[in-house]
matplotlib code that plots the C-alpha trace (Angstrom):
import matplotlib.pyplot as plt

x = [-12.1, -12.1, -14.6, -14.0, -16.4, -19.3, -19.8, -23.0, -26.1, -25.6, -21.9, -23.7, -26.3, -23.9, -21.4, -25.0, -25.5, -21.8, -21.9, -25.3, -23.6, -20.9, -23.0, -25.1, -22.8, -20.4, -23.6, -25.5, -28.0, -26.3, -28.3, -27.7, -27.4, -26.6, -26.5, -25.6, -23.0, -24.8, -23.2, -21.6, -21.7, -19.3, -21.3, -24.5, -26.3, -28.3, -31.4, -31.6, -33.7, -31.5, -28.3, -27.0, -24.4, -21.2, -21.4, -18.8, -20.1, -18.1, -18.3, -17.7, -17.3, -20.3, -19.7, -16.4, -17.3, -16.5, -14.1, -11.9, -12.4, -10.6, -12.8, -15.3, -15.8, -18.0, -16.6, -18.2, -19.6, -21.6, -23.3, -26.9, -29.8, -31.6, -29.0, -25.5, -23.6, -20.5, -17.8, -16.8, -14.8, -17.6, -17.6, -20.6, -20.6, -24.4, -22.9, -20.6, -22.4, -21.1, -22.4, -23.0, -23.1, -23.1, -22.3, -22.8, -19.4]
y = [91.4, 87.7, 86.1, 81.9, 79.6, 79.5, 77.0, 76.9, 79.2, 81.9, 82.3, 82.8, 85.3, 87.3, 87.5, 89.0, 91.3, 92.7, 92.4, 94.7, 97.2, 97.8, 97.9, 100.4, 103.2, 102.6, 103.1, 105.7, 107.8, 111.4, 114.4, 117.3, 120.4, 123.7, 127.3, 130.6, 132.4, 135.0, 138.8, 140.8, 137.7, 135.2, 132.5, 130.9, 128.4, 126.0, 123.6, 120.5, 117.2, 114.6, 116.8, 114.4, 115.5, 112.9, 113.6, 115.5, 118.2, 118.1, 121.8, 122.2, 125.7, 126.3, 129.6, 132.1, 133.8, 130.7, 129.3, 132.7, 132.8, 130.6, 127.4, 128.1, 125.0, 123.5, 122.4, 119.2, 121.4, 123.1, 120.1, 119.9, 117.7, 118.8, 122.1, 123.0, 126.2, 127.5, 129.4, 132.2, 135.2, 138.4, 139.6, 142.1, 139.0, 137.7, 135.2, 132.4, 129.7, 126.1, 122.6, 120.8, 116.9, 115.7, 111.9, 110.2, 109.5]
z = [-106.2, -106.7, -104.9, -104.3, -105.3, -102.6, -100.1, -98.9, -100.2, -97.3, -98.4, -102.1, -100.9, -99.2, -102.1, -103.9, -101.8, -101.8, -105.9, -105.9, -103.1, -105.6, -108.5, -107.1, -105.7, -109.3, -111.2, -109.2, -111.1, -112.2, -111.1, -112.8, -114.6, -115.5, -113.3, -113.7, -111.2, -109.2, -110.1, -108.0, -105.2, -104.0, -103.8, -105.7, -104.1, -106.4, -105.1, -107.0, -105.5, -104.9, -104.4, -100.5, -98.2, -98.6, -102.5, -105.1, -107.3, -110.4, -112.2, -115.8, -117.8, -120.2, -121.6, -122.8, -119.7, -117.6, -118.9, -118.5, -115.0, -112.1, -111.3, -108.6, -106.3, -103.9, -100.3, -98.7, -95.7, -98.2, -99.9, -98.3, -98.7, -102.1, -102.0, -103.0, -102.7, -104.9, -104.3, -106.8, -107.1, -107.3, -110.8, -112.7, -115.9, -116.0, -118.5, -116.1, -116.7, -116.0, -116.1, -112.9, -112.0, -108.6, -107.7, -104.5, -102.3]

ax = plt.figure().add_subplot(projection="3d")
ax.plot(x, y, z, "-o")
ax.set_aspect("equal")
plt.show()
């Protein structure tokens, strides 16, 4: 976005404010980590401080085991304050282990 030249300090301050909006949600700390799927279950939940409702949880295979199975996911409904839960197909592996990063919406 281009932004004119301001007019008056107000018009300045506001365009400030908008810049540091931006800047903020683009570069929004990354929280976190790795888990394990539950066996035998179809879903895991996972507590992690500041995990927000509105955010994406972007799930990345960390193991063989993981990365043969189909890509468990996390709907938005299920995205809690502090809390998370994936969806997976129920399997006896102890060993589905994936990477986890959540980012604000």
């Amino acid at each position: 976005m281009r932004y004119p030249l301001p007019r008056d300090a107000n018009t300045l301050l506001s365009w400030a404010q908008d810049l540091c909006r931006r800047l903020e949600k683009d570069y929004s700390p990354i929280v976190g980590g790795t888990v394990t799927l539950a066996d035998s279950a179809t879903s895991t939940t996972v507590a992690k401080r500041g995990v927000k409702p509105g955010g994406r949880i972007q799930l990345t295979a960390a193991s063989a085991d993981a990365a043969s199975i189909d890509t468990p996911h996390v709907n938005p409904e299920d995205v809690d304050a502090n809390s998370f839960v994936i969806t997976h197909a129920s399997d006896l592996s102890t060993d589905r282990v994936f990477f986890y990063e959540f980012r604000e919406g």
